[in-house]
C-alpha positions in Angstrom: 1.1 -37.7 23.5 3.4 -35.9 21.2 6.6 -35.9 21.7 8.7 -32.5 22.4 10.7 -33.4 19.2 7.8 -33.8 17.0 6.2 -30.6 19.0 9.2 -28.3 17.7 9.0 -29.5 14.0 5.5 -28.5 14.3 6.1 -25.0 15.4 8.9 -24.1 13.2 6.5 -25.5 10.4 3.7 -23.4 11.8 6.4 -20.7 12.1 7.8 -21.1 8.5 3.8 -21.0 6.7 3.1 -17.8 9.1 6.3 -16.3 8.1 5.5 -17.0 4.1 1.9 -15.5 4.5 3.5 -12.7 5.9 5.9 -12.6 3.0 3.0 -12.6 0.7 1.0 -9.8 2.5 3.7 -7.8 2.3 4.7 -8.1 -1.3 0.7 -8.4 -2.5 0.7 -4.5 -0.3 3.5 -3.4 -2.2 2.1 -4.2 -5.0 -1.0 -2.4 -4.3 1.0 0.8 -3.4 2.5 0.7 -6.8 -0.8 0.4 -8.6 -3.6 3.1 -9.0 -7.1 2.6 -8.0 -8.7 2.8 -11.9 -5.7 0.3 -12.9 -7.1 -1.8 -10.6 -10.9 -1.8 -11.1 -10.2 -2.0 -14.5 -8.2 -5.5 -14.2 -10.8 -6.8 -11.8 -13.9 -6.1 -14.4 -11.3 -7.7 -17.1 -10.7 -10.9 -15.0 -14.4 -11.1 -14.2 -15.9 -10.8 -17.7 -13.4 -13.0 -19.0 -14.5 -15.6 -16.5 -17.4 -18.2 -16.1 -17.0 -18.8 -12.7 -20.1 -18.0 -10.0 -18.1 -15.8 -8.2 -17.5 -13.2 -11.8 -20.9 -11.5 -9.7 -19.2 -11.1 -7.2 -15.7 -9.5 -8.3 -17.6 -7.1 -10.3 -19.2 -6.0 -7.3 -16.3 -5.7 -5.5 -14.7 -3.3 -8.5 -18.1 -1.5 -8.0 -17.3 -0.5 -4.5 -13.5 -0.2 -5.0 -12.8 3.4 -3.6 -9.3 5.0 -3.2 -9.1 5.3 0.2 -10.2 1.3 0.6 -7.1 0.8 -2.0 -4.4 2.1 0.4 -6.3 0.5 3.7 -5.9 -2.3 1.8 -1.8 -1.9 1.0 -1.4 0.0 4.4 -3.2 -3.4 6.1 -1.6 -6.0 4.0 1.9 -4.2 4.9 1.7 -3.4 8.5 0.2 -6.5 9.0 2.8 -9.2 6.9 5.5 -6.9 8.8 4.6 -7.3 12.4 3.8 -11.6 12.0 7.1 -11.3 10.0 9.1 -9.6 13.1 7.1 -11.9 15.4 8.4 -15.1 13.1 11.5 -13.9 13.3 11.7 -13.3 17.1 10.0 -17.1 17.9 12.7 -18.7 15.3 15.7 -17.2 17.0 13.8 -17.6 20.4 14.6 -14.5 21.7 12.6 -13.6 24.9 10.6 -10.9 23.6 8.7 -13.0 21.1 6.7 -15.0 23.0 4.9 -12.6 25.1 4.1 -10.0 22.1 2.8 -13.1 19.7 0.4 -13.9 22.2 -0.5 -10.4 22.7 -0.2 -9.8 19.2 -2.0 -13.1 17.6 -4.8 -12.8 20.3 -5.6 -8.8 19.1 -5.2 -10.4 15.2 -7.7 -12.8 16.2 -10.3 -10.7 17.8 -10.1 -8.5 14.4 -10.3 -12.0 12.5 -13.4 -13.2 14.1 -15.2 -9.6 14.3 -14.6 -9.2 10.5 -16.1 -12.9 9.4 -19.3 -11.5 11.2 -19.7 -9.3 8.7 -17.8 -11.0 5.7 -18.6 -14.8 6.3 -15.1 -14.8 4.6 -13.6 -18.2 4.9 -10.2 -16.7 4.6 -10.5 -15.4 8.0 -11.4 -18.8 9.4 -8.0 -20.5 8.1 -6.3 -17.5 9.4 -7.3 -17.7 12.6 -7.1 -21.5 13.1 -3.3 -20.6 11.5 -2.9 -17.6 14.2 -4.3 -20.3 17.1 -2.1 -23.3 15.9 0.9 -21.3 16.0 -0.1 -19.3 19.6 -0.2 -22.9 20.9 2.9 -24.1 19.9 4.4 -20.9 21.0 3.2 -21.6 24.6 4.5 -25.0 24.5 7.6 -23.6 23.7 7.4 -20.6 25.5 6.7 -23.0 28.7 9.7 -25.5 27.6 12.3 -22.6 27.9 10.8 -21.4 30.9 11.4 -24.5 32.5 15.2 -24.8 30.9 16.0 -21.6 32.7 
């Protein structure tokens, strides 16, 4: 078994990856918001024709289908999205009370979202995510469980 020493690096390391992906969703949707849609297509079709790769196909037909009101889903999802697993981070790091029961609530409703997209996406993305989003909800109750018991 794994000691409750070794458990706690483990969550704040599961903590401190969530709280960088969150970092990088939210800066990547900023970024979005301060592009235009044309701008965008444009550098996709460049990066794709300038490529070899097996996915160029792919990234073209992306650019293809790459409407305005999918650009700012996109920024509004990345934002919202890094925002509230960045409050979350936050709140399990300082251990206030609060935290625990929203990431579970939180995480679990992320999850479901995770798992329904990759039925249609088969986006491997989405797997990591989730196994991220399960790894930390674990350590979380262990913790959460821990300072249940301390009290």
């Amino acid at each position: 078994m794994i000691a409750q020493k070794q458990m706690r690096r483990l969550f704040v390391l599961g903590l401190v990856l969530k709280g960088g992906h969150a970092l990088a969703e939210i800066a990547g949707g900023l970024s979005l918001y301060l592009l235009g849609t044309n701008e965008i297509v444009r550098w996709l079709y460049r990066a794709a024709n300038d490529s070899r790769e097996p996915l160029a196909s792919l990234v073209v037909g992306f650019a293809r289908t790459f409407s305005a009101s999918e650009h700012y889903f996109y920024a509004f999802y990345l934002v919202s999205h890094g925002a509230v697993n960045f409050a979350l981070v936050f709140g399990l790091l300082r251990r206030m009370r609060w935290a625990y029961p929203a990431t579970f609530a939180i995480l679990s409703a992320f999850i479901a979202c995770q798992v329904y997209r990759y039925a249609y996406t088969h986006d491997a993305g989405l797997i990591a995510l989730t196994i991220l989003d399960l790894i930390v909800m674990g350590l979380a109750w262990n913790e959460y469980r821990l300072r249940r018991h301390q009290t």
